[in-house]
C-alpha positions as CSV (number, residue, x, y, z in Angstrom):
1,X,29.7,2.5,8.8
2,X,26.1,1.2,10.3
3,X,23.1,2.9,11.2
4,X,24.4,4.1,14.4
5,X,27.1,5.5,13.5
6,X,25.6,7.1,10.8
7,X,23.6,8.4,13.4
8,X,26.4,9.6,15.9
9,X,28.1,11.5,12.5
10,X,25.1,13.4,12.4
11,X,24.5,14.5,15.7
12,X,28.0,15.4,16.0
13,X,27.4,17.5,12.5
14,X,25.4,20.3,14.5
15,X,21.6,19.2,14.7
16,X,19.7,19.4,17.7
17,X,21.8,19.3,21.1
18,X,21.1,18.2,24.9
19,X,17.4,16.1,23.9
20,X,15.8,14.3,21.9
21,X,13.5,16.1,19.6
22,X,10.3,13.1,20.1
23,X,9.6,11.2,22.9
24,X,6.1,9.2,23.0
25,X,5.6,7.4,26.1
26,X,2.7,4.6,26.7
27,X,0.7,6.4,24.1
28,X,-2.7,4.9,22.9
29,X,-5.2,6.3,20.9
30,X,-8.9,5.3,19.9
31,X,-11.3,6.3,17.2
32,X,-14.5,5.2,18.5
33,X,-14.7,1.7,19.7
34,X,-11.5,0.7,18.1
35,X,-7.9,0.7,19.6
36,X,-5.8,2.0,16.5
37,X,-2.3,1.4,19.0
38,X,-1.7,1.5,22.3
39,X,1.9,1.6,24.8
40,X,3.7,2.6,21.7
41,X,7.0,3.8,23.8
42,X,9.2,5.9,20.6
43,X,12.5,8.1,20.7
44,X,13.9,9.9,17.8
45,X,17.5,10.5,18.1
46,X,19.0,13.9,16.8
47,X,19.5,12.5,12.9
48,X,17.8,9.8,13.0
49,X,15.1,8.7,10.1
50,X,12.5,6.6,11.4
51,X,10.4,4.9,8.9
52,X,6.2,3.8,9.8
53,X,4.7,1.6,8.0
54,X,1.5,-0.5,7.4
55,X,-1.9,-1.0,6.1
56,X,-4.6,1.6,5.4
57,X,-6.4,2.3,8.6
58,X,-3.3,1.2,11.5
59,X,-3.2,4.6,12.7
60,X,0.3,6.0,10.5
61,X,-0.7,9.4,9.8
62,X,-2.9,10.0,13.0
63,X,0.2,9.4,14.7
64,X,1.3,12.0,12.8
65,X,-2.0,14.1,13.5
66,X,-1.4,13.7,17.3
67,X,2.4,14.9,17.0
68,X,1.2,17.8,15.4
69,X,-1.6,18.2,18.5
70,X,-4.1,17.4,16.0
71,X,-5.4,14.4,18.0
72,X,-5.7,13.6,21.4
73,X,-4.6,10.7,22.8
74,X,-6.2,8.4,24.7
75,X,-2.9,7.5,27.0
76,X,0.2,8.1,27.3
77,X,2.0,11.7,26.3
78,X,3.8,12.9,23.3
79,X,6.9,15.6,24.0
80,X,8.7,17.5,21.1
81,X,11.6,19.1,21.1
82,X,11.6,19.4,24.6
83,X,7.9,20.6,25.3
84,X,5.0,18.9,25.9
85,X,2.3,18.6,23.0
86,X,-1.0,19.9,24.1
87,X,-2.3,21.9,21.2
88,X,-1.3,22.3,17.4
89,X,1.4,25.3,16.0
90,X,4.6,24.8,16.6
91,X,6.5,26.0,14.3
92,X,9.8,24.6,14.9
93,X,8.3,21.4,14.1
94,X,8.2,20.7,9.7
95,X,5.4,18.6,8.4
96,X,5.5,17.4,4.1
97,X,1.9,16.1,3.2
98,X,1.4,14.0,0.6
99,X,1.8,14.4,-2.8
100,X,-1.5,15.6,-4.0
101,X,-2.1,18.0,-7.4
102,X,-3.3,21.4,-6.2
103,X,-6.0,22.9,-8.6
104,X,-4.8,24.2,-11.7
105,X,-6.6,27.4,-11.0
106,X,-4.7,27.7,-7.8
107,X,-3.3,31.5,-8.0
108,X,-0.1,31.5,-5.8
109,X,3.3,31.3,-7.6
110,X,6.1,28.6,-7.0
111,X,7.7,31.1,-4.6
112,X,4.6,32.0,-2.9
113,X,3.8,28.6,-1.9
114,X,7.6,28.0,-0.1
115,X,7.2,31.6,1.1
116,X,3.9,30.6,3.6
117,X,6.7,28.7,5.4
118,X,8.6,31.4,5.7
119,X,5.8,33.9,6.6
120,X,2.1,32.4,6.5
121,X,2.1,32.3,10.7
122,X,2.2,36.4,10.7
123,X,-1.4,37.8,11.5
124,X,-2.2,40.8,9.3
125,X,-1.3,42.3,6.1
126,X,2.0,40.4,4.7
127,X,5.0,43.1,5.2
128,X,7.8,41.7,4.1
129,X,10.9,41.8,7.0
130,X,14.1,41.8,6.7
131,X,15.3,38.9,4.9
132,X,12.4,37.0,4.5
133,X,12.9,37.7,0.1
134,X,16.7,36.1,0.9
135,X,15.1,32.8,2.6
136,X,12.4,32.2,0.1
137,X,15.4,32.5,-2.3
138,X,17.7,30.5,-0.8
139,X,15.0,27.3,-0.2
140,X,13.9,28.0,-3.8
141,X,17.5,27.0,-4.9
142,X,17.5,24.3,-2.0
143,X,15.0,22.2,-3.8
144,X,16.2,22.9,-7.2
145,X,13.0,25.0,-8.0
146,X,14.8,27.9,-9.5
147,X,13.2,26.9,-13.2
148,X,9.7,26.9,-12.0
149,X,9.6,29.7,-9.0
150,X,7.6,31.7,-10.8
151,X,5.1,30.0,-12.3
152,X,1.6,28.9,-10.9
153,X,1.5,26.3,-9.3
154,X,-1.3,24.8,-10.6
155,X,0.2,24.6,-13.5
156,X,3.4,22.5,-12.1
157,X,3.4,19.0,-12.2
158,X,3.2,16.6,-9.1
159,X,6.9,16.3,-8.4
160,X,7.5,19.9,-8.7
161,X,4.8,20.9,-6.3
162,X,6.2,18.6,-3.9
163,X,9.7,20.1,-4.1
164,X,7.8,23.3,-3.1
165,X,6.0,21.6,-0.4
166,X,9.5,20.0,1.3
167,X,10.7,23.4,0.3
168,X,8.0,25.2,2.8
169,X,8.5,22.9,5.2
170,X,12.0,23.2,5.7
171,X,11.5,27.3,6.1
172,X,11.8,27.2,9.8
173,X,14.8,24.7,9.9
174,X,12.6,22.2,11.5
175,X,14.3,20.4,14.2
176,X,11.9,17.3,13.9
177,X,10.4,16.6,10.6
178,X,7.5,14.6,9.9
179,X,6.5,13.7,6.3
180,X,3.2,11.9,5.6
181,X,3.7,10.0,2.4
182,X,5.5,12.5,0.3
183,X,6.6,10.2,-2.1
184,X,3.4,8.9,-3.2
185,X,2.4,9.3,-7.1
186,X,6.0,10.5,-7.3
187,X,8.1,9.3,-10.6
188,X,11.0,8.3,-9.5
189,X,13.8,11.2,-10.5
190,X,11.3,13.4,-8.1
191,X,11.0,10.6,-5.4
192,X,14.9,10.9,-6.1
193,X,15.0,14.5,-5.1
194,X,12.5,15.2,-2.4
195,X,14.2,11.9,-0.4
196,X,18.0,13.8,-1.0
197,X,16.2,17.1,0.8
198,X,15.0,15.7,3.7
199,X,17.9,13.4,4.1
200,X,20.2,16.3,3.7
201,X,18.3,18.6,6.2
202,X,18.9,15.9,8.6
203,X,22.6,15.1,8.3
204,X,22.8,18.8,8.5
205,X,21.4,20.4,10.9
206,X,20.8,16.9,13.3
207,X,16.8,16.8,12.7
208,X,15.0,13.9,13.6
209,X,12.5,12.7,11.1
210,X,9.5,10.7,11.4
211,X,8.5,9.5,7.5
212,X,5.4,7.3,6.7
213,X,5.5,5.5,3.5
214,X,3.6,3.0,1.8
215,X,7.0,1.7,0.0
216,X,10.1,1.5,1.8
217,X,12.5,0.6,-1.2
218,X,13.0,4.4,-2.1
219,X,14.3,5.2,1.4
220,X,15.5,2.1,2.6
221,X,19.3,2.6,2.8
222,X,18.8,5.6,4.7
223,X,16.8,4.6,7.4
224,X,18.1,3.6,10.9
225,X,14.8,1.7,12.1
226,X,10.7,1.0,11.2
227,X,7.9,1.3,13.1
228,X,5.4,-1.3,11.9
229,X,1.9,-0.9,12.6
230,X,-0.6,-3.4,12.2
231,X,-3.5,-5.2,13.7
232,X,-3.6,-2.9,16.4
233,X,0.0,-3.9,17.7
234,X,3.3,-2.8,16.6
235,X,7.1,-3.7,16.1
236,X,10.0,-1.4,15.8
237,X,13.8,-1.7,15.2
238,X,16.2,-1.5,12.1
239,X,15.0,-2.8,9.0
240,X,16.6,-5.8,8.8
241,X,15.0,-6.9,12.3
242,X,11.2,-5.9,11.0
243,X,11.3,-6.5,7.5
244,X,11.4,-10.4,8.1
245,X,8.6,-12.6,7.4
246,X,8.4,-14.5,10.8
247,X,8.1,-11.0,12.5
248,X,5.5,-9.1,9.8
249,X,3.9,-12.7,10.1
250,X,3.4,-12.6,13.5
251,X,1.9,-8.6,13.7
252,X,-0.4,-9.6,11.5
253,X,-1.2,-13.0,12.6
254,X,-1.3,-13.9,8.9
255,X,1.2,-15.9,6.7
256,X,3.3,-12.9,5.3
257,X,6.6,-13.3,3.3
258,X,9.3,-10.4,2.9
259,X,10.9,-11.2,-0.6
260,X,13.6,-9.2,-2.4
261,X,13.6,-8.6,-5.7
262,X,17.1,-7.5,-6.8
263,X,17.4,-4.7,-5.2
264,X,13.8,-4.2,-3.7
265,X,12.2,-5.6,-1.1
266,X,8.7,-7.0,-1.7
267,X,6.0,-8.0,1.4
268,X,3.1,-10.7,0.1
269,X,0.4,-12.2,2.1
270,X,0.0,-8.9,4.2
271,X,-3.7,-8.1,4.5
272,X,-5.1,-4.6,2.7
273,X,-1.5,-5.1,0.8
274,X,-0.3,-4.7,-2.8
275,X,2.5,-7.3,-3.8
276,X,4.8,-4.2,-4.5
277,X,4.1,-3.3,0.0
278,X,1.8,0.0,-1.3
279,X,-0.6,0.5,1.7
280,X,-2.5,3.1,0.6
281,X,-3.9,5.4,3.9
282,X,-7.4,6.2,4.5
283,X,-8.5,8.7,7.2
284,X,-7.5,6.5,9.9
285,X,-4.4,6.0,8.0
């Protein structure tokens, strides 16, 4: 079965019905004097994983940022889930950050942490409604936090805080779901598990997701195509149109070779890259 009908099994399972839950059309956006992209035209399909990748500073997670109506753009128009993005909150939309150690002082509880998905939004004193105790249950199971629910999660290690944070994200049964690097710093039983969750969620319940890594091998047989950002310009289609070193050669307008290595792939000669295709994000990222 290929990556479209992967795709058509998962609408058909009972995900999002009757649109699409991202459209971008001609979008640009600047920071300062410099073009990070511009007439990036995108679609996510009900089901459908798109991975973006490149360097530090293309513009990855402020794509992300300007999803979320964290960012304006400076063309173009972003719609999700059927409504135009004009300012941050919606709900029905799941965002994982990346993986990064909260403070070992940090007070809140396994549970607590997934539960701010469920009920963080709600001005006022935090009155439990009907339910709510079931949910946080049912997600703590869901990302196989049962054995650490109750501890602080300061106290957790990296992986396990990140189960919690797919775990929170997932509260509202997001119907698009965009992950900025959760993966990163990950060993690899965790980057193991948080990949199963979100793949899972969207073979489910038809999500589309939107997933910015810095290494495509731990995702790359589920993903049905890459958005490459470099250099200001961009490519997009299924992996085995992008990851090609006349094309990655070409964005960057550098020599760049896309090797494998058994099972991995492995991109040298990319600027700002490491030989194992880490591009580790900076603001701009």
């Amino acid at each position: 079965m290929d990556a479209g009908e992967h795709r058509s099994a998962r609408q058909g399972a009972g995900g999002v019905s009757g649109s699409n839950p991202l459209e971008i059309a001609g979008a640009a956006l600047r920071r300062g004097d410099r073009e990070l992209w511009s007439g990036l035209d995108l679609t996510v399909s009900p089901g459908e994983l798109i991975a973006v990748l490149g360097p530090s500073g293309s513009g990855k997670t402020t794509l992300l940022r300007a999803i979320l109506g964290l960012e304006r753009l400076s063309a173009g128009s972003i719609t999700a889930l059927g409504e135009p993005v004009q300012r941050p909150g919606n709900r029905r939309i799941g965002y994982i950050p990346q993986a990064r150690p909260l403070p070992r002082d940090t007070s809140l509880r396994g549970r607590d942490l997934i539960a701010l998905g469920v009920d963080g939004h709600r001005f006022g004193l935090p009155f439990p409604r009907r339910g709510d105790a079931a949910r946080v249950d049912a997600l703590v199971d869901a990302v196989g936090a049962r054995g650490f629910a109750d501890r602080p999660v300061g106290l957790l290690s990296g992986g396990e805080q990140q189960r919690l944070r797919t775990g929170q994200a997932l509260a509202d049964d997001p119907r698009l779901l965009l992950c900025d690097e959760p993966l990163t710093s990950l060993d690899l039983a965790n980057q193991q598990a948080v990949v199963g969750l979100i793949d899972r969620h969207r073979r489910e319940s038809g999500a589309g997701v939107l997933l910015v890594t810095h290494d495509i091998n731990p995702v790359l047989g589920l993903v049905d195509r890459i958005l490459y950002i470099a250099n200001g310009r961009f490519t997009l289609g299924a992996p085995d149109e992008v990851l090609r070193s006349d094309v990655l050669t070409d964005l960057y307008g550098a020599r760049v070779f896309v090797l494998r290595a058994g099972d991995r792939l492995v991109v040298v000669g990319a600027p700002d890259a490491e030989a194992s295709h880490h591009h580790h994000d900076e603001a701009a990222s």
